[in-house]
C-alpha positions in Angstrom: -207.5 -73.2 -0.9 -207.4 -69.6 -2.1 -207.2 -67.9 -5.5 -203.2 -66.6 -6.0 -203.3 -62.4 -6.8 -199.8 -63.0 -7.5 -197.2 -65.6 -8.5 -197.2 -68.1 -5.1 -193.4 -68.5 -4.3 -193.3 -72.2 -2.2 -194.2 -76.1 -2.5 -197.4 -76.5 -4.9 -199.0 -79.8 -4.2 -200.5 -81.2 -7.8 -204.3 -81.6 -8.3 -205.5 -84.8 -9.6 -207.2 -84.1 -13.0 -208.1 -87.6 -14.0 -207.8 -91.1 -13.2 -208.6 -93.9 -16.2 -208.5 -97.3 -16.1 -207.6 -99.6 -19.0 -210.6 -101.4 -19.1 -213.2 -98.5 -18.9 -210.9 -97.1 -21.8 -209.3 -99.2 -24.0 -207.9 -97.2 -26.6 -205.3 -96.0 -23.7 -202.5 -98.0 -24.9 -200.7 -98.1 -21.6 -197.3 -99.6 -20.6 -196.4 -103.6 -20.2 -197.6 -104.7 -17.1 -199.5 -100.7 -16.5 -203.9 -100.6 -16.5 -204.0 -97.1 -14.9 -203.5 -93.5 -16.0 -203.2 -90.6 -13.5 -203.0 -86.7 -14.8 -202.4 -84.5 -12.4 -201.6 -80.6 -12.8 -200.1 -77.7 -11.4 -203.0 -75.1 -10.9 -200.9 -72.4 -12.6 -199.8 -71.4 -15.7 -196.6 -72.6 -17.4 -196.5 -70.6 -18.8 -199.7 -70.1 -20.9 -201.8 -73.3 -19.2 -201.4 -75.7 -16.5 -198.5 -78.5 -17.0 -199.1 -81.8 -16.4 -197.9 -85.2 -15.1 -198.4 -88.3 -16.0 -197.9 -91.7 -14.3 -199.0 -95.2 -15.6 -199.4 -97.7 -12.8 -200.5 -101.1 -12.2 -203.9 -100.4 -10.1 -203.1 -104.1 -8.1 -200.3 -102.1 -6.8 -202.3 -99.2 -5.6 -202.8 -100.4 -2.4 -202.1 -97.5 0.1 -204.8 -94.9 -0.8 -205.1 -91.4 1.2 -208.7 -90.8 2.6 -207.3 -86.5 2.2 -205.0 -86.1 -0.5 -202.6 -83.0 -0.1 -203.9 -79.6 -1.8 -202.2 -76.9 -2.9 -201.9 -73.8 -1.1 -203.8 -71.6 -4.2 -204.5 -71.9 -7.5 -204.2 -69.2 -9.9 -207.9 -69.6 -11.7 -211.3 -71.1 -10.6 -210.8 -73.1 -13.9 -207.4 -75.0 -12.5 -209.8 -76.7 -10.0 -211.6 -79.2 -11.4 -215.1 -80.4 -9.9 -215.5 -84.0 -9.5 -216.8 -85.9 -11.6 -217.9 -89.2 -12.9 -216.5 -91.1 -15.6 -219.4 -92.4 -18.8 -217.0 -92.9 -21.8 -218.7 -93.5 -25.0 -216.8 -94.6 -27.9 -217.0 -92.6 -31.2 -215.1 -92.0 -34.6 -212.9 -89.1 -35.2 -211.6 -87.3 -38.6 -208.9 -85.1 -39.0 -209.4 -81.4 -38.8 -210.2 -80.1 -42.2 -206.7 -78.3 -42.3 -204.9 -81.5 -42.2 -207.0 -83.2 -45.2 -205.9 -83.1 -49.1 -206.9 -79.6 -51.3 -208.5 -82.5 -53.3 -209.9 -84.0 -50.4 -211.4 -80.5 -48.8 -212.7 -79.7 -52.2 -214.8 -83.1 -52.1 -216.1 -82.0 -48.6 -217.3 -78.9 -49.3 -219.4 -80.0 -52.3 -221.1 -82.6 -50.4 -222.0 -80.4 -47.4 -223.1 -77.2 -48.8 -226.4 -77.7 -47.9 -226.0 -79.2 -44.4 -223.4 -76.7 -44.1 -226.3 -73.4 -45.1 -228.9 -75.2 -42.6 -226.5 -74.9 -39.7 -225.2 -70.7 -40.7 -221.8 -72.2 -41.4 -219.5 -72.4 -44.2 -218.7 -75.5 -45.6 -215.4 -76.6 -43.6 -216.5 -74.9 -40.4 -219.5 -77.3 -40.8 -217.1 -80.5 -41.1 -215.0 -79.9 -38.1 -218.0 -78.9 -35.6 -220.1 -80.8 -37.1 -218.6 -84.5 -37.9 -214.7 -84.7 -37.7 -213.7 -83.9 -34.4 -215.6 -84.1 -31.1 -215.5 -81.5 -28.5 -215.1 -82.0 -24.7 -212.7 -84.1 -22.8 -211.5 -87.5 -24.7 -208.5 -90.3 -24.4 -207.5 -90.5 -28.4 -208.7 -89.0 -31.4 -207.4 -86.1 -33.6 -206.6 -82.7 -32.2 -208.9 -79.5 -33.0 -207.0 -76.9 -34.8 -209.1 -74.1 -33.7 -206.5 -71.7 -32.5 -203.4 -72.3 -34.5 -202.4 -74.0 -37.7 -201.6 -78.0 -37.5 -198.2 -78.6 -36.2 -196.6 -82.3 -36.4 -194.3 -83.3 -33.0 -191.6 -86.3 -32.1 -190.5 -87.9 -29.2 -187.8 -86.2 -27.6 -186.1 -89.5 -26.7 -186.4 -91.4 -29.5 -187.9 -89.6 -32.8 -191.2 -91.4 -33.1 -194.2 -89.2 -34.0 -196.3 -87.8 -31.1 -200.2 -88.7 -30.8 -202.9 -87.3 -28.7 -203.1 -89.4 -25.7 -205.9 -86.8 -24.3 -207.9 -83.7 -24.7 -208.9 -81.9 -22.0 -211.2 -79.4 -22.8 -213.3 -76.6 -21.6 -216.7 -77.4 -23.3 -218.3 -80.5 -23.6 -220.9 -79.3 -26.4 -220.5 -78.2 -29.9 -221.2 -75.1 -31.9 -224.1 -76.6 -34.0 -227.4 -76.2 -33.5 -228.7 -80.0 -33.2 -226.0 -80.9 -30.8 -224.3 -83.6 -32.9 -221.9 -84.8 -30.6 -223.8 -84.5 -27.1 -223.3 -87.9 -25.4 -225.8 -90.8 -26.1 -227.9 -91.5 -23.3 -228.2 -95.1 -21.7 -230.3 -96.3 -18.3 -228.3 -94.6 -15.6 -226.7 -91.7 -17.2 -227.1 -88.5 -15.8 -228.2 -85.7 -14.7 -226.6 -85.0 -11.8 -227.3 -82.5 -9.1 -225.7 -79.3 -9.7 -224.4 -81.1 -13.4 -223.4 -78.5 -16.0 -223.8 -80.4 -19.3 -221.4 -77.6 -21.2 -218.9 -77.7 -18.4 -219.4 -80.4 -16.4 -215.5 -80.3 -15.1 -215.4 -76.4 -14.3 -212.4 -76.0 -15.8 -211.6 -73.4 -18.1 -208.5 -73.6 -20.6 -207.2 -70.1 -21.7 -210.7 -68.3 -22.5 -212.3 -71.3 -23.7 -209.7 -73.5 -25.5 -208.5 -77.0 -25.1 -205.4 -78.6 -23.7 -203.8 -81.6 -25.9 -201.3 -84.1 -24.3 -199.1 -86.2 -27.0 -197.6 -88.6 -26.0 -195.3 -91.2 -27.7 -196.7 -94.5 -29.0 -193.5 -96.4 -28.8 -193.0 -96.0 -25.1 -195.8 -94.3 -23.5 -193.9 -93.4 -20.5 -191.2 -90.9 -22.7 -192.1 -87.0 -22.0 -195.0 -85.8 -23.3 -195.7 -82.4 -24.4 -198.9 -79.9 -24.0 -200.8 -77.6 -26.6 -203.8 -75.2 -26.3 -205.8 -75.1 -29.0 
């Protein structure tokens, strides 16, 4: 596999970018009848980030399992190749972005974490996203980070319903705060690994350090789904 100096003209075989199982994740929400998830990408840009496929399958029906799965011929960016890696979910609690909340709401939040907020170097609603709404790194769930571009709203294509984030992947696994509020809580055989990169464990880097959403549709799961960097 080679790095691309230019746009590669010719079959592209998709990488796998993560497999997830129902009951290692439950908040998946999968299909009747489906207990598996499977993203896979194309390692180049469409145009601003790599797109994505998703297929829900039943894993007693996975049966036929290549020992060499195909790779693509080049990839555009080190960062479209993702190093493998094994799966520790932890469940947490989100809250929306501070952009999404009530003016009275915000207000409320600032007051109460002014002085959390000075400890840190931050202004008050910087401190509330880093610091306890929304959880960086890769995640199934949650709310999206509005880092990058004001909060957007988005329906199903096929039948109107409102979009949610199905998963995040994400260049950085660690926050901007100083105490590390949202690195992963250790338990007996967790970690380290040889070689393990605790800020970017994958390797994969999204734009110059942003994050990829996928929403997906609640109703039916299995409707398009659309990507956003932010």
């Amino acid at each position: 596999m080679r790095l691309a100096v230019q746009a590669y003209d010719g079959p592209m075989a998709m990488l796998p970018v993560a497999q997830l199982y129902v009951q290692d994740v439950p908040d998946l929400s999968p299909p009747e009848g489906k207990d598996l998830l499977q993203v896979l990408w194309c390692p180049f840009d469409h145009p601003i980030m790599p797109r994505t496929l998703l297929f829900w399958r039943s894993a007693a029906a996975v049966t036929d399992v290549l020992d060499a799965p195909p790779e693509p011929p080049a990839v555009q960016f080190d960062g479209y190749l993702p190093d493998p890696c094994v799966l520790e979910p932890e469940r947490i609690t989100e809250y929306p972005d501070h952009l999404e909340l009530s003016e009275e709401l915000r207000e409320q939040l600032r007051q109460w974490s002014v002085p959390q907020a000075a400890e840190e170097d931050m202004d008050p609603d910087t401190y509330y996203d880093c610091v306890l709404s929304n959880a960086p790194g890769w995640k199934v769930g949650g709310w999206p980070a509005w880092n990058s571009t004001d909060p957007s709203s988005h329906t199903c294509s096929e039948c109107g319903t409102g979009m949610e984030v199905l998963m995040t992947v994400a260049t950085f696994e660690e926050g901007d705060d100083a105490g590390n509020s949202w690195s992963p809580h250790p338990h007996p055989g967790a970690g380290p690994y040889p070689g393990h990169r605790g800020y970017n464990a994958t390797g994969v880097q999204i734009g110059s350090g942003y994050r990829q959403h996928l929403f997906v549709c609640p109703a039916e799961p299995e409707h398009p789904h659309i990507e956003l960097m932010t």
